[in-house]
PADO-685570 format. One record per residue: x, y, z of N, C-alpha, C, O in turn; residue in one letter. Coordinates in nm, 2 decimals, always signed. Example, Ala and Ser with C-alpha at 12.3 -4.5 7.8 and 13.67 -1.06 7.14 Angstrom:
> neast, nnorth, nup, caeast, canorth, caup, ceast, cnorth, cup, oeast, onorth, oup, res
> +1.32, -0.57, +0.78, +1.23, -0.45, +0.78, +1.32, -0.33, +0.78, +1.42, -0.33, +0.85, A
> +1.28, -0.22, +0.71, +1.37, -0.11, +0.71, +1.29, +0.00, +0.79, +1.34, +0.11, +0.80, S
***
This chain:
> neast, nnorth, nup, caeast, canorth, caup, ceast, cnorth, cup, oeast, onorth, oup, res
> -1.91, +12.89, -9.79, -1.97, +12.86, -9.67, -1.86, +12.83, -9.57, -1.78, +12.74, -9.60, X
> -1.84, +12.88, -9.44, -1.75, +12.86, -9.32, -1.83, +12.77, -9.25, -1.95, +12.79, -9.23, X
> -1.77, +12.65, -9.19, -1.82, +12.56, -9.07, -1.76, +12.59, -8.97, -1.64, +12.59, -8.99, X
> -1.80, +12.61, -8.83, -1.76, +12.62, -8.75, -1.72, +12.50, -8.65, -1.67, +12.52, -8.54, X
> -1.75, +12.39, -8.70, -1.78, +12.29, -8.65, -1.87, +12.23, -8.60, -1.98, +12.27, -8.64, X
> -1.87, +12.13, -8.51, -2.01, +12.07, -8.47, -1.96, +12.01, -8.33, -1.84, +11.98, -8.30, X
> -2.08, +12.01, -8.26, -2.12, +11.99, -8.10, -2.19, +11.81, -8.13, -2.25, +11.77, -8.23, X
> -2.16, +11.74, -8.01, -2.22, +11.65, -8.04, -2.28, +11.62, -7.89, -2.20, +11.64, -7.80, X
> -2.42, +11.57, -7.85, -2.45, +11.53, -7.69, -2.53, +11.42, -7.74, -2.65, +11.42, -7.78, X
> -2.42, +11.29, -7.73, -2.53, +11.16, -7.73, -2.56, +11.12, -7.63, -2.52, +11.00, -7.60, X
> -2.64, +11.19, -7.52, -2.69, +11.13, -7.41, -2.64, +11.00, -7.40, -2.53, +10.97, -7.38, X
> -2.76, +10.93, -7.41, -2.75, +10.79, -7.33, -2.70, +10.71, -7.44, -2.75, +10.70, -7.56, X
> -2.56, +10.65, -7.38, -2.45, +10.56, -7.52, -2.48, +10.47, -7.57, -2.59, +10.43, -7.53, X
> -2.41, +10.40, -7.67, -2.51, +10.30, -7.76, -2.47, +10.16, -7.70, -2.46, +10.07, -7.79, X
> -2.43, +10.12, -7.56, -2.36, +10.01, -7.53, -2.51, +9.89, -7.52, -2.52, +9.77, -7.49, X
> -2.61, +9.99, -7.58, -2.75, +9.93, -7.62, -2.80, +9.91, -7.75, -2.88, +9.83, -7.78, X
> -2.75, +10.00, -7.81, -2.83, +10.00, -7.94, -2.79, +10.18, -8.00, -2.69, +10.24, -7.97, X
> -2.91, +10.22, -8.09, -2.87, +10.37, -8.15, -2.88, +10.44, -8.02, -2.96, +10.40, -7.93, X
> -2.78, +10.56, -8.01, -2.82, +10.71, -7.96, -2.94, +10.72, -7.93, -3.02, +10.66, -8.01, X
> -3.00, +10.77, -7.82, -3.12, +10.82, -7.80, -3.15, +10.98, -7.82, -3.26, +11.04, -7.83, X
> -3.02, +11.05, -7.82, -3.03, +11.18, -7.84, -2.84, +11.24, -7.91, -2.73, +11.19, -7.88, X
> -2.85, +11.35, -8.00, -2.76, +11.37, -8.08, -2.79, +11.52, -8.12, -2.90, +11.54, -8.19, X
> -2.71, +11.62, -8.08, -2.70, +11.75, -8.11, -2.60, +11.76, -8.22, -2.51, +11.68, -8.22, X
> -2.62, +11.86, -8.32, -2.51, +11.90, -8.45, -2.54, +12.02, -8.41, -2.64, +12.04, -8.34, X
> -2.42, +12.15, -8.47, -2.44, +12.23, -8.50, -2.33, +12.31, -8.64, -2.21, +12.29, -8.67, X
> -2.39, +12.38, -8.69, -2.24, +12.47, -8.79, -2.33, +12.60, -8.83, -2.45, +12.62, -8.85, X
> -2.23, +12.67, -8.83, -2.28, +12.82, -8.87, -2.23, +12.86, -9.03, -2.11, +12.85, -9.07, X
> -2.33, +12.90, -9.08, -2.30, +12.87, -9.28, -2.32, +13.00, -9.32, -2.40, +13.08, -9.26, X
> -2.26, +13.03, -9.38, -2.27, +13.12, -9.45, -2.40, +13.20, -9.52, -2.38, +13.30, -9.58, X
> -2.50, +13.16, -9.51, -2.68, +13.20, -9.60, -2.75, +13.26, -9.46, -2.74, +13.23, -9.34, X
> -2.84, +13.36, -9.53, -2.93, +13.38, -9.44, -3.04, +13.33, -9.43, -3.13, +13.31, -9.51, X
> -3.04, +13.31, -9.26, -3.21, +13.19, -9.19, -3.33, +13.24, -9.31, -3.42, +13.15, -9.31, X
> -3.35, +13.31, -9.38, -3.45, +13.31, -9.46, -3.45, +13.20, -9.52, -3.52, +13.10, -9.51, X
> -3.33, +13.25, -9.61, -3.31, +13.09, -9.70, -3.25, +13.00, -9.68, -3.23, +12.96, -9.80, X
> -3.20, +12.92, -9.60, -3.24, +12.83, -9.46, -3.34, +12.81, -9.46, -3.36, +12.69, -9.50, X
> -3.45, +12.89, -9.41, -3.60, +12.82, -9.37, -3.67, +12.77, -9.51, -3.73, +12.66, -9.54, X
> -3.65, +12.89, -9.61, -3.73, +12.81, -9.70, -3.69, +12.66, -9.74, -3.79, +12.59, -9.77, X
> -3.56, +12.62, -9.75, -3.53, +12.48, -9.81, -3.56, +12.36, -9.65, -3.54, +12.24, -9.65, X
> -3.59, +12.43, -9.55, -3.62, +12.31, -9.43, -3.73, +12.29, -9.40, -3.77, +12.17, -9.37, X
> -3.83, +12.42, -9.42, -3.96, +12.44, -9.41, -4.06, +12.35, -9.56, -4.18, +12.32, -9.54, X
> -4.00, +12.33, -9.69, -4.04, +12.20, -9.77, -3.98, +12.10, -9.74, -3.85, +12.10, -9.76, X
> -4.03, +12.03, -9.69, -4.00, +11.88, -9.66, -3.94, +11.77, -9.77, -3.88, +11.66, -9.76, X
> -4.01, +11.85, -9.87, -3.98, +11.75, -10.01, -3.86, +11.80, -10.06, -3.81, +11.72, -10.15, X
> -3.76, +11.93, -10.03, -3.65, +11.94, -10.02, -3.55, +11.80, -9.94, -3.45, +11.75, -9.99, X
> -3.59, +11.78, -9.87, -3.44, +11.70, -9.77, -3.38, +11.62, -9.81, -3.28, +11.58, -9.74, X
> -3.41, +11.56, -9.94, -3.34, +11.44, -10.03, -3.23, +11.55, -10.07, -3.12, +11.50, -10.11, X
> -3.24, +11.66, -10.07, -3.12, +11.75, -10.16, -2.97, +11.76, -10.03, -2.85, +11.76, -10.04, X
> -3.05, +11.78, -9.95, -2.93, +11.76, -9.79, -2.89, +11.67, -9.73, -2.77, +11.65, -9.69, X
> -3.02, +11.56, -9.71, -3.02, +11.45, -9.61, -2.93, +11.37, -9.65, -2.94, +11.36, -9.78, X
> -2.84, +11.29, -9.58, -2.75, +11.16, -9.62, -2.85, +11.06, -9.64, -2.83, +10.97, -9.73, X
> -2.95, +11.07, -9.57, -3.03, +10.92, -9.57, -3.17, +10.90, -9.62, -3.22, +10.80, -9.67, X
> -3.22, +11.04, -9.58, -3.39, +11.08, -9.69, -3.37, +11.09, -9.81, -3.35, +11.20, -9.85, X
> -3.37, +11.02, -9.87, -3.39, +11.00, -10.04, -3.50, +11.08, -10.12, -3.48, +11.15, -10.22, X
> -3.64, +11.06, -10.05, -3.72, +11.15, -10.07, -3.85, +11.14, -9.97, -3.91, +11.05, -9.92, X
> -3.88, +11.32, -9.98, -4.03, +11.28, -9.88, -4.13, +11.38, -9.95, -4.10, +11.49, -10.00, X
> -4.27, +11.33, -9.95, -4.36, +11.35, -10.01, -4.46, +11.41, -9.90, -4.46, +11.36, -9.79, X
> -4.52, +11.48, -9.92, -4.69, +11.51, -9.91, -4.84, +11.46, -9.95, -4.91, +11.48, -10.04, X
> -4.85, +11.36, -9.80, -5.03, +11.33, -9.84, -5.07, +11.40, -9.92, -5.05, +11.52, -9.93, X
> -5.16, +11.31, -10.01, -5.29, +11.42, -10.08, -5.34, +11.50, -9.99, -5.34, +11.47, -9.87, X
> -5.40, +11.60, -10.03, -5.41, +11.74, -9.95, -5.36, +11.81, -9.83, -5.42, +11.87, -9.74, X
> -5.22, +11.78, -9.86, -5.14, +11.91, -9.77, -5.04, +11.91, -9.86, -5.00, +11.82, -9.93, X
> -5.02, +12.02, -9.84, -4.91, +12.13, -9.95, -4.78, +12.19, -9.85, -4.67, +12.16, -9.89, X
> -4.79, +12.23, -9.78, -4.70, +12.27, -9.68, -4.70, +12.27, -9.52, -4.80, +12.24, -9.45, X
> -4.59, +12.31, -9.48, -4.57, +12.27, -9.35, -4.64, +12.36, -9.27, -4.64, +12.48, -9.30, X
> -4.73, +12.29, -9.10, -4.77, +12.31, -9.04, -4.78, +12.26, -8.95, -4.81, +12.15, -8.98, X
> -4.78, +12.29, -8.80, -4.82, +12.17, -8.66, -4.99, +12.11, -8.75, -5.08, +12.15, -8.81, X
> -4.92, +11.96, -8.69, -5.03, +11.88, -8.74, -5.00, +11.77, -8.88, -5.02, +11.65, -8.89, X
> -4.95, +11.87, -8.97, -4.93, +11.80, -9.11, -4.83, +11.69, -9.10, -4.72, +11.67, -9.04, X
> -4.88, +11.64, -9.17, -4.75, +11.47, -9.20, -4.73, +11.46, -9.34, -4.80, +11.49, -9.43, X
> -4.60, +11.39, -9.31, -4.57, +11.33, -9.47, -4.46, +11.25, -9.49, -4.39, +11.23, -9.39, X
> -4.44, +11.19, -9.59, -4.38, +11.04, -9.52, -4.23, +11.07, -9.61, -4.21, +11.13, -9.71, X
> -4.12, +10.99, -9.53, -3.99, +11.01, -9.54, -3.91, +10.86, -9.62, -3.98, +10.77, -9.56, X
> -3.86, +10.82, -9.68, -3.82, +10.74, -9.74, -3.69, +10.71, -9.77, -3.66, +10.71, -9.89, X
> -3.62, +10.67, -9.70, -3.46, +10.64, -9.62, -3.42, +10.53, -9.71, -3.47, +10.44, -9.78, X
> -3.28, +10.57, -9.67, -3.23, +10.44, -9.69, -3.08, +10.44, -9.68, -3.01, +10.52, -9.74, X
> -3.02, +10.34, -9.59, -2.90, +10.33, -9.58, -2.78, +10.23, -9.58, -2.75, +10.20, -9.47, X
> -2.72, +10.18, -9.67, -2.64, +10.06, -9.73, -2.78, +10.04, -9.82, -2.86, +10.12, -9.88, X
> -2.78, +9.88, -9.81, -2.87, +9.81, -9.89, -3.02, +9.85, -9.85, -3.12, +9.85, -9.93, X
> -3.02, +9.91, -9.68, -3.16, +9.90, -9.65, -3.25, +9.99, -9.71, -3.20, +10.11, -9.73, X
> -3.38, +9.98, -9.75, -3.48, +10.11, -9.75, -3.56, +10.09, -9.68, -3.58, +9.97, -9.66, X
> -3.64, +10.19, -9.60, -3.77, +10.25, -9.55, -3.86, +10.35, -9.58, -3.85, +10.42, -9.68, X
> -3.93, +10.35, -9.51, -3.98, +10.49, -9.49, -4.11, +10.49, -9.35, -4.16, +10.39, -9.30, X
> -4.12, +10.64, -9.32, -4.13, +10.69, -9.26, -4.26, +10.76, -9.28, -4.26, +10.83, -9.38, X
> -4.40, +10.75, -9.19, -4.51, +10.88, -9.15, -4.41, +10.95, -9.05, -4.34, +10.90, -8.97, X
> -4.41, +11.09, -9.08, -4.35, +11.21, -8.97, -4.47, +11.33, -8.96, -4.54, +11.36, -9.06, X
> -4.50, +11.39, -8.83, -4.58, +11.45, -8.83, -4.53, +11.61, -8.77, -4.46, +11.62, -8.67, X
> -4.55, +11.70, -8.85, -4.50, +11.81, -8.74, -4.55, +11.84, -8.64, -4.67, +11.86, -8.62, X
> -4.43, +11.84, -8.54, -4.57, +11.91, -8.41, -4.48, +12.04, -8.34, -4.51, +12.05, -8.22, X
> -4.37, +12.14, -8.41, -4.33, +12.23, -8.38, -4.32, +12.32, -8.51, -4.28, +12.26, -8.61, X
> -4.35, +12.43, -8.53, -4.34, +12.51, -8.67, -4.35, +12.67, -8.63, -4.46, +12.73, -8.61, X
> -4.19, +12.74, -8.62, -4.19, +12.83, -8.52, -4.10, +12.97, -8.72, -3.99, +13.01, -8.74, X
> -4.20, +12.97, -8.77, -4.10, +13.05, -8.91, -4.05, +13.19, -8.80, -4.11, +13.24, -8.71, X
> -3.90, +13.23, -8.88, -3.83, +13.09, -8.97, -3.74, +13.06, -8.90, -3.62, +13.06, -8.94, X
> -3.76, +13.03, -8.78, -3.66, +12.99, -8.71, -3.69, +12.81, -8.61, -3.60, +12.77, -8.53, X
> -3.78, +12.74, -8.63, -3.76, +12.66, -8.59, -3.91, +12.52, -8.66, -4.03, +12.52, -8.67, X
> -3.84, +12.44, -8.68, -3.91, +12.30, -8.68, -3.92, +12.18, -8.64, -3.82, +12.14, -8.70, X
> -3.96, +12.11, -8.60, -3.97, +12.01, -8.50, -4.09, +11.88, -8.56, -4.22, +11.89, -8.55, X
> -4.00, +11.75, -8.65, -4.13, +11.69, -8.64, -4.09, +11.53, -8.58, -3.99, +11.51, -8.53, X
> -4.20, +11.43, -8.60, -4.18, +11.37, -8.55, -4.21, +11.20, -8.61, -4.29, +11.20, -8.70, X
> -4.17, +11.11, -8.58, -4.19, +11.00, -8.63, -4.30, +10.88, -8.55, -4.30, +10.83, -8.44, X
> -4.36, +10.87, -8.65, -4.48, +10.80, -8.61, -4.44, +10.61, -8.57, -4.41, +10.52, -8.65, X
> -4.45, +10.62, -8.47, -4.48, +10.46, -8.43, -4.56, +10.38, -8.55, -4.62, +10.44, -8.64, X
> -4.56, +10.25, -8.53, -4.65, +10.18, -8.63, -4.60, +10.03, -8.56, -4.49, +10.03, -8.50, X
> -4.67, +9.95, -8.57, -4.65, +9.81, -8.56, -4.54, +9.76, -8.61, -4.50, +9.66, -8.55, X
> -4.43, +9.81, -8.76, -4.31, +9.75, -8.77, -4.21, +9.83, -8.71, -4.12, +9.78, -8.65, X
> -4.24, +9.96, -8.72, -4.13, +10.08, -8.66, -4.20, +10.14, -8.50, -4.27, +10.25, -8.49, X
> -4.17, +10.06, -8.39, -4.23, +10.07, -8.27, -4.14, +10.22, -8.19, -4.15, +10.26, -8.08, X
> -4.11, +10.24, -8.26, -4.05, +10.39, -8.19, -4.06, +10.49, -8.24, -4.11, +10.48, -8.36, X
> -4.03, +10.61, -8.19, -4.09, +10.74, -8.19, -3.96, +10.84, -8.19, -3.90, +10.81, -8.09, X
> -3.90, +10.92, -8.25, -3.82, +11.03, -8.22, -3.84, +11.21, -8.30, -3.87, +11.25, -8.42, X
> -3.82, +11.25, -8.21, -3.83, +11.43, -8.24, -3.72, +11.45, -8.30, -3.61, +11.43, -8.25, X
> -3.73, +11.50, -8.39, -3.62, +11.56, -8.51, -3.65, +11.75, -8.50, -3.75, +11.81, -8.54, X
> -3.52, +11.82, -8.43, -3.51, +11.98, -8.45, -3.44, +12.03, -8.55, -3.33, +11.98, -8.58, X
> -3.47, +12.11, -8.61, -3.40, +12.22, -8.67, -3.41, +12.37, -8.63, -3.53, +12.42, -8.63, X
> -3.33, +12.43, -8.60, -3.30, +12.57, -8.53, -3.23, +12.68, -8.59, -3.11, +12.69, -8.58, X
> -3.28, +12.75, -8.64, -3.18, +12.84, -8.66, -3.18, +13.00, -8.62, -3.27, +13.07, -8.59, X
> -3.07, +13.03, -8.62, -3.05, +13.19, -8.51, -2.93, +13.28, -8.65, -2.82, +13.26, -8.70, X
> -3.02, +13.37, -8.65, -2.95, +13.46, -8.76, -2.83, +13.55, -8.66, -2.86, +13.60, -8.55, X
> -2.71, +13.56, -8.70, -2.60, +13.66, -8.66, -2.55, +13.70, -8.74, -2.47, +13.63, -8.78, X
> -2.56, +13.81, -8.81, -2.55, +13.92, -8.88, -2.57, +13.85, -9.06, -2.68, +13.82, -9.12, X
> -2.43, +13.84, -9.12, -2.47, +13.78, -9.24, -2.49, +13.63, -9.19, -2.56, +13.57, -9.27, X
> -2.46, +13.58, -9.13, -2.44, +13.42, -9.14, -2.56, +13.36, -9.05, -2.65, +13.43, -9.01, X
> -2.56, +13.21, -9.02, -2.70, +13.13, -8.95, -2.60, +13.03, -8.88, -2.51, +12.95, -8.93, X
> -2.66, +13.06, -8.73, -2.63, +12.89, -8.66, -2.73, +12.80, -8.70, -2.85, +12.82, -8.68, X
> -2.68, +12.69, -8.74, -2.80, +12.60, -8.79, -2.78, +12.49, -8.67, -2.67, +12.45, -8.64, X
> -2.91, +12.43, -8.60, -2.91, +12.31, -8.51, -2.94, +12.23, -8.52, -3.06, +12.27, -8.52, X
> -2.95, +12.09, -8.52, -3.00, +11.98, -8.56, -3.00, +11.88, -8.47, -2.90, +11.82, -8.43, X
> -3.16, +11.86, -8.41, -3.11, +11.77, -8.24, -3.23, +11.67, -8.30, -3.33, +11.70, -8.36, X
> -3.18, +11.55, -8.24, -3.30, +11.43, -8.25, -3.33, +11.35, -8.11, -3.25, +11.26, -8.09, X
> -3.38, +11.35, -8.06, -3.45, +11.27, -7.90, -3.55, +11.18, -7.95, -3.65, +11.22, -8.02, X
> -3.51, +11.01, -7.90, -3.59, +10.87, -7.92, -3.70, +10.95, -7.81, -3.66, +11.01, -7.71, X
> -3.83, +10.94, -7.83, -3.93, +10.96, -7.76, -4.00, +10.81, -7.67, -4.05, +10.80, -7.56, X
> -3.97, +10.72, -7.78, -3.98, +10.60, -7.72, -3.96, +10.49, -7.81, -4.00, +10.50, -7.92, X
> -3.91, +10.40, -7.78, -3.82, +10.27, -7.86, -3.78, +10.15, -7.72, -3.72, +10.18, -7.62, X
> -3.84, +10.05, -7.75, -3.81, +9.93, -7.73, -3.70, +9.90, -7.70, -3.62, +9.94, -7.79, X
> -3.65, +9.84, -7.60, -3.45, +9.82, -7.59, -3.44, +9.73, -7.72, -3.38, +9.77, -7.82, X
> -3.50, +9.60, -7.73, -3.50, +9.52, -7.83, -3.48, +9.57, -7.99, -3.39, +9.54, -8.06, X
> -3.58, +9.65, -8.00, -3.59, +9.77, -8.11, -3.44, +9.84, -8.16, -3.38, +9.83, -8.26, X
> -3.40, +9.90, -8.05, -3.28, +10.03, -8.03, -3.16, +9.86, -8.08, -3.09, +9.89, -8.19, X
> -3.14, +9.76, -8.04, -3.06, +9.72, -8.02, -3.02, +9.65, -8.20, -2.92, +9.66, -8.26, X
> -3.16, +9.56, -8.24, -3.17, +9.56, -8.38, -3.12, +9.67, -8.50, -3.05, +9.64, -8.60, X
> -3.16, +9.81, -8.46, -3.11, +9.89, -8.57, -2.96, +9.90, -8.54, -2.87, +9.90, -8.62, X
> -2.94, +9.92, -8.43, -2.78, +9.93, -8.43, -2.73, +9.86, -8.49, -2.63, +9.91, -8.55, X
> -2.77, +9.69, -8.51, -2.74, +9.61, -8.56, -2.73, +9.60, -8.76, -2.64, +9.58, -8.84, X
> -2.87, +9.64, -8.75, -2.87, +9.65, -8.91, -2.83, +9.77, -8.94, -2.81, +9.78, -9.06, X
> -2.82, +9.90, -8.86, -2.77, +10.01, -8.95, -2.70, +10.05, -8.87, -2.74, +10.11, -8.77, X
> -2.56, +10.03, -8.89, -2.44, +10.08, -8.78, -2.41, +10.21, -8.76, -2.38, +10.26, -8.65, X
> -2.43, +10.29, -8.89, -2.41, +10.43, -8.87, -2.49, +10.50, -8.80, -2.47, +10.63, -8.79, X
> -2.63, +10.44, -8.72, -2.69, +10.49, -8.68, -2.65, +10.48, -8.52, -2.72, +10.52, -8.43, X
> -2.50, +10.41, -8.51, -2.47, +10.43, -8.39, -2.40, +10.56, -8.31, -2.38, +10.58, -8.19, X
> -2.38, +10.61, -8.42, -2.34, +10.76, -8.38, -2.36, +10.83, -8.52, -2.29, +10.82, -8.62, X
> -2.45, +10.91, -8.50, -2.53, +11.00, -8.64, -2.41, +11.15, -8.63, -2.41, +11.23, -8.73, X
> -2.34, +11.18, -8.55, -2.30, +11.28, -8.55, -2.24, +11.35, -8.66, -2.28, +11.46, -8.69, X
> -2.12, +11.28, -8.74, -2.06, +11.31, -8.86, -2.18, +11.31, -8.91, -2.23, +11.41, -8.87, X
> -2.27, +11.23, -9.00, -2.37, +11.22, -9.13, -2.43, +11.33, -9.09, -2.40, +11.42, -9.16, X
> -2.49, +11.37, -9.01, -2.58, +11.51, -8.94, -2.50, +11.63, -8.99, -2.53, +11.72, -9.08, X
> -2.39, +11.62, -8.93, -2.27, +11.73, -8.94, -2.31, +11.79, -9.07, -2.36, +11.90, -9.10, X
> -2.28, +11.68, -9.14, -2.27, +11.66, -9.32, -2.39, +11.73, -9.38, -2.40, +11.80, -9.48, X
> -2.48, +11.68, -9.31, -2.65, +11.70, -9.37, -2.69, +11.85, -9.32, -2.79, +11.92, -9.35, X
> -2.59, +11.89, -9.24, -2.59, +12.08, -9.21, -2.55, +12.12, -9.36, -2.63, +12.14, -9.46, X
> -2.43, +12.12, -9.35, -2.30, +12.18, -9.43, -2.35, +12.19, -9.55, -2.34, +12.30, -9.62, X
> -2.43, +12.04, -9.59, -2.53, +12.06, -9.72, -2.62, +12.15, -9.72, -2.60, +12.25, -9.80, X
> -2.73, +12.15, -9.64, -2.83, +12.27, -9.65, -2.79, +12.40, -9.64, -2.85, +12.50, -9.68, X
> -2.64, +12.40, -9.56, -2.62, +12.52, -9.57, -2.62, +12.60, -9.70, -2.68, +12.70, -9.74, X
> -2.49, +12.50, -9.79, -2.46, +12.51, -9.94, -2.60, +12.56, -10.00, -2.61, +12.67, -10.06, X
> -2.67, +12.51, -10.00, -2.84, +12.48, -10.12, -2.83, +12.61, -10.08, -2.78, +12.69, -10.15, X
> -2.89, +12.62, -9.97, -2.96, +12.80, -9.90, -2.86, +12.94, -9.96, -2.90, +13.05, -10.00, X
> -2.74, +12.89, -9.97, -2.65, +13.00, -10.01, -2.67, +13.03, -10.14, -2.69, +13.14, -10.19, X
> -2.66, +12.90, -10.22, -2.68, +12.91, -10.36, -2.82, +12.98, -10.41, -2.84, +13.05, -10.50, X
> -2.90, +12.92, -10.32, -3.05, +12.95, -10.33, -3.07, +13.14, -10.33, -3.11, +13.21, -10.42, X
> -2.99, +13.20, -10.16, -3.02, +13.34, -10.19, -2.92, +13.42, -10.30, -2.94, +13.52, -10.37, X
> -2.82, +13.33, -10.31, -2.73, +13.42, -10.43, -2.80, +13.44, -10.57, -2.80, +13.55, -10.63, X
> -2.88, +13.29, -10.61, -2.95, +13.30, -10.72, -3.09, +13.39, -10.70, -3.15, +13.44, -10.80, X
> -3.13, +13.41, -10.61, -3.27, +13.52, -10.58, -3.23, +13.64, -10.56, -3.32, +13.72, -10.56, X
> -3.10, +13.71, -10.54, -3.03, +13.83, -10.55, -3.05, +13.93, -10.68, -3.02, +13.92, -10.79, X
> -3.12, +14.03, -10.62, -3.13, +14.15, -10.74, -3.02, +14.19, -10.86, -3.01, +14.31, -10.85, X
> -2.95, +14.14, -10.95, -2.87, +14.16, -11.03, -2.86, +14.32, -11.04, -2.96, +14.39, -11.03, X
> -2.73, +14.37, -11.06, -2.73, +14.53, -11.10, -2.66, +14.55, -11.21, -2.65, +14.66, -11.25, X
***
C-alpha cells in the first residue's frame, strides 16, 4: 500500500478544548469495493480504529443503513466508553456518514465521514469529523482527560493506512486463483 499522505483542517483550534473539525486523507492501494465492504460493517472498525475497540449492532439490525445505530466502545489510555452512533449518510460504496448521539453524560454530537473515490487501481480514502454540538465546558474536559483528542490528525492518518491494509488483503484473498 502507497500513502500519499494526509491533509489536515482543524477548523476552530483547541486553545478551548478538542478540534471541532479534522480532515485525513491517503490514497491506498485496494479497490473502493473492498474499502466499502470493511467501512460499511461497523463491527469491522476495532480492526482499523486506534480507539474503537469494538462496535456492535442492536438486536435487530444487521447492517448499515440511514437510520440504523449501533454503539461504539472506545477507549484511550486508561479511559473506556462507548458510544450510540446513528447513520444518517449511506451513499454505497462510496460514502458514509454517522453520527454520535448526545445523552446526558456525553452532551455532544459529532458527524464522522468516510469517502471514497476510486482512481484507477487505487482509492482516495477521506476521513472528516465536525462537533455538531458540544458544550465549551464539555470540549474543554476531554481535552483534558484525553489529550490526543487534541489533535486527531496523526491517529486518523493511522486509522486510514489501516483500513487500507485490511481492504487490500481482503481483495487479494477474494482474487480468482489461476
Amino acid at each position: 500500500m502507497r500513502d500519499n499522505g494526509a491533509r489536515k483542517g482543524n477548523g476552530e483550534g483547541t486553545e478551548r478544548g478538542v478540534a471541532r473539525t479534522c480532515r485525513t486523507e491517503v490514497v491506498v492501494d485496494a479497490p473502493a469495493e473492498a474499502l466499502w465492504r470493511v467501512v460499511a460493517d461497523v463491527t469491522r472498525t476495532s480492526e482499523w480504529s486506534h480507539e474503537c475497540h469494538r462496535a456492535a449492532w442492536p438486536r435487530g439490525t444487521a447492517s448499515a443503513a440511514p437510520g440504523a445505530r449501533f454503539r461504539g466502545y472506545n477507549r484511550s489510555g486508561r479511559l473506556r466508553w462507548s458510544r450510540v452512533c446513528e447513520i444518517v449518510e449511506f451513499e454505497p460504496p462510496h460514502r458514509i456518514t454517522w453520527r454520535t448521539v448526545a445523552t446526558p453524560l456525553f452532551p455532544d454530537s459529532t458527524d464522522w465521514t468516510i469517502a471514497l473515490e476510486q482512481s484507477g487501481t487505487r482509492t482516495r480514502v477521506v476521513q472528516t469529523y465536525r462537533v455538531r454540538s458540544a458544550p465549551a465546558w464539555f470540549r474543554w474536559l476531554v481535552g483534558r482527560l484525553v489529550p490526543a483528542h487534541l489533535d486527531r490528525s496523526g491517529d486518523l492518518t493511522g486509522d486510514l493506512r489501516r483500513l487500507g491494509a485490511i481492504a487490500a488483503r481482503d481483495a487479494h484473498a477474494a482474487a480468482p486463483r489461476r
